[in-house]
MILUMZA-207786 format. One record per atom (N, C-alpha, C, O): residue number from 0; residue in three letters; z, x, y. Coordinates in pm, whole numbers, plus 50000, padded with zeros to 5 digits. Layout:
BEGIN
- NUM|ala|Z|X|Y
...
END
This chain:
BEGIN
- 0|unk|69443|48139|77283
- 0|unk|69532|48241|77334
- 0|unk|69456|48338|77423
- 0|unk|69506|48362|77533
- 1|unk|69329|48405|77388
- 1|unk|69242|48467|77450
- 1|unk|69226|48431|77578
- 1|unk|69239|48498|77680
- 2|unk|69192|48298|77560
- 2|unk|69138|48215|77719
- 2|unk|69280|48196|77811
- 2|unk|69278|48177|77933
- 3|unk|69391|48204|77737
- 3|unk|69496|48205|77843
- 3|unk|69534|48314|77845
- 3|unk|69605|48271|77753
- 4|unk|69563|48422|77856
- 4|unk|69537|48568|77874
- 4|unk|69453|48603|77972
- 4|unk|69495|48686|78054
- 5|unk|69302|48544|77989
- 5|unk|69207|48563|78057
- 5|unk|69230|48526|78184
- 5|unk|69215|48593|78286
- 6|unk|69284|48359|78166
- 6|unk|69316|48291|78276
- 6|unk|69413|48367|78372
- 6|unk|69379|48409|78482
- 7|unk|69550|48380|78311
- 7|unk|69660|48451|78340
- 7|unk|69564|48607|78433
- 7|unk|69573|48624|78554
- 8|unk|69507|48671|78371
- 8|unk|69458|48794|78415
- 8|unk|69369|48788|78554
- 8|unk|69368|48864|78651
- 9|unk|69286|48653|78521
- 9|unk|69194|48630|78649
- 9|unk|69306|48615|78777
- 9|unk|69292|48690|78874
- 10|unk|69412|48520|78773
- 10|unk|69503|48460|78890
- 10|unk|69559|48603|78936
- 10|unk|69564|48641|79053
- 11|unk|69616|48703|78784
- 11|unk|69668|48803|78879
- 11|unk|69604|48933|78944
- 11|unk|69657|49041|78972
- 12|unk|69472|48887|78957
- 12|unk|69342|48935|79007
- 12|unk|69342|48901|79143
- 12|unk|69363|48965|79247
- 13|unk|69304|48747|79109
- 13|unk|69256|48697|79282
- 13|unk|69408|48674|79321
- 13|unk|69397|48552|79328
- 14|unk|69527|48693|79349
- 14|unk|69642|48666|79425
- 14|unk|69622|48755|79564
- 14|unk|69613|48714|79680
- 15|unk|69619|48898|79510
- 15|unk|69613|48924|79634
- 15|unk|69529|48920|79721
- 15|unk|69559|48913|79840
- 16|unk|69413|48924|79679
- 16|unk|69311|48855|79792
- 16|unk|69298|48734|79804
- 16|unk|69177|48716|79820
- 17|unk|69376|48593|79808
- 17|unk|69420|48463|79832
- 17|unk|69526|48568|79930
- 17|unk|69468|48636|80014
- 18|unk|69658|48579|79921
- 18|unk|69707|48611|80028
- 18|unk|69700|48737|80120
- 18|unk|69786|48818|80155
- 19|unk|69551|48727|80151
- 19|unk|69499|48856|80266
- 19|unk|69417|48752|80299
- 19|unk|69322|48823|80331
- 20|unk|69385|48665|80313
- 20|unk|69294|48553|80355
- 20|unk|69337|48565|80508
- 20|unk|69452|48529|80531
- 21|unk|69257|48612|80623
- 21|unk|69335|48590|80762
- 21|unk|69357|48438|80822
- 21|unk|69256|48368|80814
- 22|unk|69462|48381|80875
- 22|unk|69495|48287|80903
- 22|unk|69410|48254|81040
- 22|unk|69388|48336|81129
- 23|unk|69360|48098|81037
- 23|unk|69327|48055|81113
- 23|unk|69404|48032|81297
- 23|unk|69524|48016|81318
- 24|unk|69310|48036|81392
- 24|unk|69375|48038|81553
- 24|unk|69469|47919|81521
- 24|unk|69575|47982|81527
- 25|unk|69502|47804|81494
- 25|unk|69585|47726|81474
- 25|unk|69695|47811|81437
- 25|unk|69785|47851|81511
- 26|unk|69678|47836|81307
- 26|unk|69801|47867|81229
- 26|unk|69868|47993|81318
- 26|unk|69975|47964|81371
- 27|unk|69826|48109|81338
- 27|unk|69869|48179|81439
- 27|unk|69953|48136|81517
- 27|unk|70073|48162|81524
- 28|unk|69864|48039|81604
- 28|unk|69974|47977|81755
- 28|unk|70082|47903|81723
- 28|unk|70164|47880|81812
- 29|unk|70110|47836|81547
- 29|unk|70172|47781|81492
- 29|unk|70302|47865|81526
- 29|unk|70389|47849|81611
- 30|unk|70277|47981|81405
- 30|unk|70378|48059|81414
- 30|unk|70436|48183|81488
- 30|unk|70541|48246|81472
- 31|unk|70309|48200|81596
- 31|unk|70398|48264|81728
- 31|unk|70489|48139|81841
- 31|unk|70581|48157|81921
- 32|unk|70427|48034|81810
- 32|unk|70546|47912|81887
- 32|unk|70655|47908|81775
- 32|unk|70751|47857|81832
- 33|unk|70691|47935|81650
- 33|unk|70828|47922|81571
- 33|unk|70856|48019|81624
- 33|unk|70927|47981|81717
- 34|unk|70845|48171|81631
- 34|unk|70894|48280|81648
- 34|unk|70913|48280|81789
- 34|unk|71005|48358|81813
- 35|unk|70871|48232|81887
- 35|unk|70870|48234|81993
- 35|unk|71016|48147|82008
- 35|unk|71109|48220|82042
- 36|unk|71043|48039|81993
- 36|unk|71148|47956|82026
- 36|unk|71287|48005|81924
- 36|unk|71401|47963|81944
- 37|unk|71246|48112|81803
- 37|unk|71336|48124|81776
- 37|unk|71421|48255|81825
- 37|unk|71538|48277|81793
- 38|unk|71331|48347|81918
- 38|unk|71363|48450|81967
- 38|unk|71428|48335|82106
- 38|unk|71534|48286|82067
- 39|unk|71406|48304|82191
- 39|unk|71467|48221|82268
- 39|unk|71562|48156|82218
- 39|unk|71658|48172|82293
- 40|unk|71589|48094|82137
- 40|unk|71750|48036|82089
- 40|unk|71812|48160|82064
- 40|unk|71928|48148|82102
- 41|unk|71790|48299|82010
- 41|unk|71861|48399|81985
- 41|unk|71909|48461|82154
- 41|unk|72021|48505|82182
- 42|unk|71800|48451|82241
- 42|unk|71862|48531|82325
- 42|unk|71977|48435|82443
- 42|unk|72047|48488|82529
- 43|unk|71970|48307|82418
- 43|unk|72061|48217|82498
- 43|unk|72195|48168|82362
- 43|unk|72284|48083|82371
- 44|unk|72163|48252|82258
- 44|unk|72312|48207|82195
- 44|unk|72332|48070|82128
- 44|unk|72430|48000|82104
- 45|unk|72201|48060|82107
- 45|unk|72169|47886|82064
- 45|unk|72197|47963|81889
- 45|unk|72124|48047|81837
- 46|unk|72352|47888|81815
- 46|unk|72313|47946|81675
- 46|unk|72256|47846|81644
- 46|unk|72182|47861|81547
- 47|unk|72261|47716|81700
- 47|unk|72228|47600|81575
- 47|unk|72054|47607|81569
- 47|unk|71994|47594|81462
- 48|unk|71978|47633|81712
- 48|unk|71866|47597|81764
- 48|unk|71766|47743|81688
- 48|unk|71645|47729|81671
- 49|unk|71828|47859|81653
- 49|unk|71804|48004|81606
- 49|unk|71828|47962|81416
- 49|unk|71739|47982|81333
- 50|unk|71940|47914|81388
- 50|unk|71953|47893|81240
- 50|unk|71819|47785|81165
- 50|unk|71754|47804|81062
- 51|unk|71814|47652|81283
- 51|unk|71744|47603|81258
- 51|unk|71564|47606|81197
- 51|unk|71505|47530|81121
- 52|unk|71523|47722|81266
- 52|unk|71453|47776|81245
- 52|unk|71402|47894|81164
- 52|unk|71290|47944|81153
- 53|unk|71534|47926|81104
- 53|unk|71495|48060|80985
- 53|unk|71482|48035|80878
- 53|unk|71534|47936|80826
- 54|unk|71405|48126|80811
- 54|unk|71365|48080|80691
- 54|unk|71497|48046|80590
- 54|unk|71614|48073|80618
- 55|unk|71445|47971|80451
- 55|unk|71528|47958|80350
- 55|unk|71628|48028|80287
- 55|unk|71724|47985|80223
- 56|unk|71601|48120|80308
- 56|unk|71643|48263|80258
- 56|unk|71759|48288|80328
- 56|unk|71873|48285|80281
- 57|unk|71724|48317|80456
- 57|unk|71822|48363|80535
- 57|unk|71923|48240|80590
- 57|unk|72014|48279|80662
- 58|unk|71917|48106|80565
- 58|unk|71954|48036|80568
- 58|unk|72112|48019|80451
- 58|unk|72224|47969|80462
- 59|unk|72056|48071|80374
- 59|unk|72155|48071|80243
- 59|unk|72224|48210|80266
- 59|unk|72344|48194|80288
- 60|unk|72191|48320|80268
- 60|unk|72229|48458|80355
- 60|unk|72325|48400|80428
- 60|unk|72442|48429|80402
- 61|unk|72306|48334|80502
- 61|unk|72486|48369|80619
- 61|unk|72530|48232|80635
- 61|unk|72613|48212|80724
- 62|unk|72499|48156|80581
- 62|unk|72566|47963|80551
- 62|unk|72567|47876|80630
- 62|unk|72524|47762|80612
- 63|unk|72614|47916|80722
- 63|unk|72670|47853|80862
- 63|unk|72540|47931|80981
- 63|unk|72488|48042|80964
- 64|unk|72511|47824|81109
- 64|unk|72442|47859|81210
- 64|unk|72539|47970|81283
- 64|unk|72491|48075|81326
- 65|unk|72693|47935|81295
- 65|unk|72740|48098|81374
- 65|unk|72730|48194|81272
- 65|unk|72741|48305|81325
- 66|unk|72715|48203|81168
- 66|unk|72757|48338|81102
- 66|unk|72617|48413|81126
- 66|unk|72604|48528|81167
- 67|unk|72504|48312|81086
- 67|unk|72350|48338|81083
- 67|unk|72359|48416|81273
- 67|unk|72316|48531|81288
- 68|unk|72408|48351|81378
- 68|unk|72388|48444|81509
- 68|unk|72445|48594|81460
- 68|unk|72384|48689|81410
- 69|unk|72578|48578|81490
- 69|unk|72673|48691|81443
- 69|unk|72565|48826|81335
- 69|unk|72529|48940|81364
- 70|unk|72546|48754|81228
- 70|unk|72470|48829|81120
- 70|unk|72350|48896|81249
- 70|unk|72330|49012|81287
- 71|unk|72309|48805|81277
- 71|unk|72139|48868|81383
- 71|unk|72150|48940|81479
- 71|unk|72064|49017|81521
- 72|unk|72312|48913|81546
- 72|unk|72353|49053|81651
- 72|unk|72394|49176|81570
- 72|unk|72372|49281|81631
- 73|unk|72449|49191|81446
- 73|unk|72487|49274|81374
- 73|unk|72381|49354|81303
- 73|unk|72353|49471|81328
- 74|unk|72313|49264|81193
- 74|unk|72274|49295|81123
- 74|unk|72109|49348|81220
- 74|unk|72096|49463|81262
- 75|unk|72030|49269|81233
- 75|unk|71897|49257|81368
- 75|unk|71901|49304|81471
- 75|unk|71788|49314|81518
- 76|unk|72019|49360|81570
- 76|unk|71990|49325|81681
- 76|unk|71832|49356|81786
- 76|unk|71815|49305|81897
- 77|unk|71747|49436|81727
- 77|unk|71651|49469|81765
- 77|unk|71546|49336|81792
- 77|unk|71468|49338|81887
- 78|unk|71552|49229|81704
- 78|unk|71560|49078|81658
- 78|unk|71625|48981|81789
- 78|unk|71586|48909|81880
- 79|unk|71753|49034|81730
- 79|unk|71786|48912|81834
- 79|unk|71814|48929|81981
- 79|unk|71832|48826|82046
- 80|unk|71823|49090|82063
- 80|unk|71784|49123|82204
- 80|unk|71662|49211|82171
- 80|unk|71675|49332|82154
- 81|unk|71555|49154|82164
- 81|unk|71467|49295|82221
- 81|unk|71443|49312|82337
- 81|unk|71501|49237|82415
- 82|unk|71371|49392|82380
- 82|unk|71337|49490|82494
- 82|unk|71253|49382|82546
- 82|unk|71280|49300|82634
- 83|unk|71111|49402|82452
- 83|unk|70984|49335|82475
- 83|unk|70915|49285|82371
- 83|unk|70901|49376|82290
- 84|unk|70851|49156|82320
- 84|unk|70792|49115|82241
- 84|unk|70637|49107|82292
- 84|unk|70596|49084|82405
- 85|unk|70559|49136|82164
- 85|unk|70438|49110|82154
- 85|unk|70370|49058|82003
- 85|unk|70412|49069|81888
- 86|unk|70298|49023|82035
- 86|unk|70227|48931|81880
- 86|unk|70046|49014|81873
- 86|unk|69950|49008|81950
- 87|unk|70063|49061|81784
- 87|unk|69915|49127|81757
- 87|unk|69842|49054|81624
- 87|unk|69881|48992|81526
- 88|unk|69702|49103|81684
- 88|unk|69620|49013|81540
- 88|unk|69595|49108|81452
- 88|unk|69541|49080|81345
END
């Protein structure tokens, strides 16, 4: 019981420094090209090409690819027209 206690205590130790680990130049360009194409399906009205791409979450959030646009002009719009995008490290 001790040693799983311990165990348990170590993981919720190292979690957050496992996720502060900075992501590799790959992974980056990974996910400024998702975010990138999904801000572009948002600003040409693409719901299917914009739904397609959001996470799980928000996927279940508004059901359908039009409701998910609709929701992102409503709910986002800062999201789904911005001004200007930039990606910082």
């Amino acid at each position: 019981m001790r040693l799983l206690l311990a165990l348990a205590f170590a993981l919720v130790l190292a979690t957050p420094a496992l996720a502060q680990q900075p992501l590799g130049d790959e992974a980056q360009a990974e996910i400024r090209a998702v975010v990138t194409r999904q801000l572009d399906a948002l600003k040409r009205d693409d719901a299917a090409g914009a739904y397609a791409l959001a996470s799980p979450a928000f996927r279940a959030r508004y059901g359908t690819a039009d409701r998910f646009l609709e929701g992102m002009k409503t709910d986002f719009a800062a999201i789904a027209r911005p001004r200007s995008v930039s990606f910082q490290d």
